[in-house]
MARLO-79855 format. One line per 5 residues: their letters; for each residue x, z, y of N, C-alpha, C. Coordinates in pm, whole numbers, plus 50000, padded with zeros to 5 digits. Layout:
<guvexs>
a> X:Z:Y:X:Z:Y:X:Z:Y ~ ... .
</guvexs>
This chain:
<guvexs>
xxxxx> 36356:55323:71819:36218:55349:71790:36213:55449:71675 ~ 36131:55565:71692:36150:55646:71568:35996:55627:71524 ~ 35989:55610:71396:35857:55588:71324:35901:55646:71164 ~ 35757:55681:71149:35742:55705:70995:35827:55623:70930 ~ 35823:55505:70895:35900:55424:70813:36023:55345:70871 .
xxxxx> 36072:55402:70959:36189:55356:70965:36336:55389:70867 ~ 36432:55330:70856:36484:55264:70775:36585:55365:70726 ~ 36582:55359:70613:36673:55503:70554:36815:55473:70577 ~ 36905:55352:70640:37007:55360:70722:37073:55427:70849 ~ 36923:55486:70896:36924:55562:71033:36913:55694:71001 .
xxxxx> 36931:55705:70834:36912:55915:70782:36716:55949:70747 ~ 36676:55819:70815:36499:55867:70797:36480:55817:70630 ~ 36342:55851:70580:36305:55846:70488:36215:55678:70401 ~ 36243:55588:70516:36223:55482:70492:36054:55444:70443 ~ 36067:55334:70446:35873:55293:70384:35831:55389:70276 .
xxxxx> 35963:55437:70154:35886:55512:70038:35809:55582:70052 ~ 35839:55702:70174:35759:55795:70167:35559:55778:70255 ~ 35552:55606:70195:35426:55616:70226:35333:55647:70084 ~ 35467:55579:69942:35399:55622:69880:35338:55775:69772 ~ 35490:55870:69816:35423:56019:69801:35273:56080:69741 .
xxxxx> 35210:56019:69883:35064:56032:69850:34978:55952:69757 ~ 34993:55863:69721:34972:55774:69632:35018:55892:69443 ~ 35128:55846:69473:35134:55928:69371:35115:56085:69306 ~ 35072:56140:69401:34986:56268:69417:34845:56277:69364 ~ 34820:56138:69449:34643:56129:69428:34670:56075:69218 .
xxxxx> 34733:56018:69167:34736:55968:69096:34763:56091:68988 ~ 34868:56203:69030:34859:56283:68962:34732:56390:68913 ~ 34672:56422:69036:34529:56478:69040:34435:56395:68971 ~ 34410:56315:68943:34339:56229:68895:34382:56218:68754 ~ 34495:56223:68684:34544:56232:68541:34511:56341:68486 .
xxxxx> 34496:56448:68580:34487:56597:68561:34315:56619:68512 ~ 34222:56583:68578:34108:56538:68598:34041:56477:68462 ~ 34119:56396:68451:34074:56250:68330:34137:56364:68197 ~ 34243:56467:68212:34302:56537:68089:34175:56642:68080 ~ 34144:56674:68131:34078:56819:68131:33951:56766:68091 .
xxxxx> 33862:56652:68125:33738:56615:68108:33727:56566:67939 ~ 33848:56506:67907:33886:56472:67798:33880:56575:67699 ~ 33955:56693:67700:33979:56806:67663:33896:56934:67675 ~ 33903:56973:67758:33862:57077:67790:33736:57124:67834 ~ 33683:57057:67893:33544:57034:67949:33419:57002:67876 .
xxxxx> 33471:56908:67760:33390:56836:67655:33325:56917:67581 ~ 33351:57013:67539:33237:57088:67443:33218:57188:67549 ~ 33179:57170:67679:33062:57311:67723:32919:57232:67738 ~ 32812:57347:67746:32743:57387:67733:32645:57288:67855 ~ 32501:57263:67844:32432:57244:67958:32398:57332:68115 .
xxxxx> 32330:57304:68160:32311:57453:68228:32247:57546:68260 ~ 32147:57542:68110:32053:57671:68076:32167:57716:68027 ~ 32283:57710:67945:32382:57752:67894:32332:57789:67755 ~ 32241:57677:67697:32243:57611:67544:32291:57472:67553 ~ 32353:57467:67448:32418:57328:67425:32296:57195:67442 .
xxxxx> 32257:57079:67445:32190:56976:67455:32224:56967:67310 ~ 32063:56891:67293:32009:56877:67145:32064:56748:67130 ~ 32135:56776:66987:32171:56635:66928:32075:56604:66804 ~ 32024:56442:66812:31988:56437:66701:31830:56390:66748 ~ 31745:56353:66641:31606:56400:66621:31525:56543:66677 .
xxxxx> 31420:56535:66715:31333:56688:66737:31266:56716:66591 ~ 31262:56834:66554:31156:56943:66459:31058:56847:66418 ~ 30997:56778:66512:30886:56726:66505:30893:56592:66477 ~ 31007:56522:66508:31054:56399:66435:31063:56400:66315 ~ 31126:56477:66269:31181:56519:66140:31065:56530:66076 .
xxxxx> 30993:56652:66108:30861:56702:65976:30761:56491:65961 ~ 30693:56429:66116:30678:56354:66063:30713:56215:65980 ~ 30863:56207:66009:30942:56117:65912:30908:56186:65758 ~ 30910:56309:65737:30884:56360:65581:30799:56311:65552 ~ 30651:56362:65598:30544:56393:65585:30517:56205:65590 .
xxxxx> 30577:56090:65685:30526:55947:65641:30643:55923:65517 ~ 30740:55949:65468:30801:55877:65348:30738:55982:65233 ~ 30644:56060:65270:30562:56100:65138:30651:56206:65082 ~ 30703:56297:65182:30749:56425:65082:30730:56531:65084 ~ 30649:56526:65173:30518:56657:65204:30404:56599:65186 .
xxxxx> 30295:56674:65183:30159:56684:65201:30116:56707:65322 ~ 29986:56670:65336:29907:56700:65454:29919:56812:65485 ~ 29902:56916:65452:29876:57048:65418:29969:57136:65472 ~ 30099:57065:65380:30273:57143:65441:30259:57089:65537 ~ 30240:56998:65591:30241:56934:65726:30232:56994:65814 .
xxxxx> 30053:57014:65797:29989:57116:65919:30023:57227:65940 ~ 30071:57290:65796:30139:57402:65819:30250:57427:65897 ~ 30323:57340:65847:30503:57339:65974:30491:57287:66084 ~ 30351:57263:66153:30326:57179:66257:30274:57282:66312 ~ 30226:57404:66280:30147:57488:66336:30251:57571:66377 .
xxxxx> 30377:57600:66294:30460:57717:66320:30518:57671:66433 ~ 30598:57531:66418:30664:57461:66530:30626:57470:66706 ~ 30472:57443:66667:30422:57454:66800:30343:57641:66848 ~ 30334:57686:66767:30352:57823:66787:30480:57908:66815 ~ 30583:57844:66758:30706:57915:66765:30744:57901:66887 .
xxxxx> 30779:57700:66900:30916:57695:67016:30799:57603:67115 ~ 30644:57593:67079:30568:57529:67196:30535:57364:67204 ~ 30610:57361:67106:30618:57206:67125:30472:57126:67154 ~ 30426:57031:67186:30310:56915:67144:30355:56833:67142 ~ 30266:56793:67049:30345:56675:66942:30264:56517:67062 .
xxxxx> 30158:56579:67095:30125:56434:67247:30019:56359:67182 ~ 29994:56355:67114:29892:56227:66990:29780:56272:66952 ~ 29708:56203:66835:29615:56254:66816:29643:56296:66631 ~ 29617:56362:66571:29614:56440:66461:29540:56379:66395 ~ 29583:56365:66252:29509:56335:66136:29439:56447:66102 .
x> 29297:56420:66091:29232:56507:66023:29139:56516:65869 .
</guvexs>
């Protein structure tokens, strides 16, 4: 009977070579897990600006502006540039 896994006494390559593939897939997959690890990790989104870490502009100014280290005033002011500049709305309703 000649089959894949017949018996490496007869010159064939015996059961091992079922696992070949096994260890192939295992290599591709190390390769994969290295590169994602490495290499991959600091790109970019895919507008091709990085994703914002952190707080928004607008987090920030009103965390100041409630622990009292601005004024109303600077407030509105950096609230005006913010949303003039990069568009933002802030969604709420405004102290007036």
């Amino acid at each position: 009977m000649n089959t894949l896994a017949y018996t490496s006494a007869y010159g064939g390559p015996g059961p091992w070579i079922l696992f070949f593939p096994l260890i192939w897939a295992a290599v591709v997959l190390g390769v994969i897990v290295l590169l994602r690890r490495t290499v991959w990790r600091g790109r970019t989104s895919c507008q091709g600006r990085a994703a914002p870490s952190g707080p928004s502009p607008t987090a920030l100014l009103g965390g100041r502006y409630a622990a009292g280290e601005i004024d109303e005033d600077e407030y509105r002011r950096r609230m005006a540039v913010l949303e003039k500049d990069f568009g933002t709305h802030t969604g709420g309703t405004r102290a007036k």
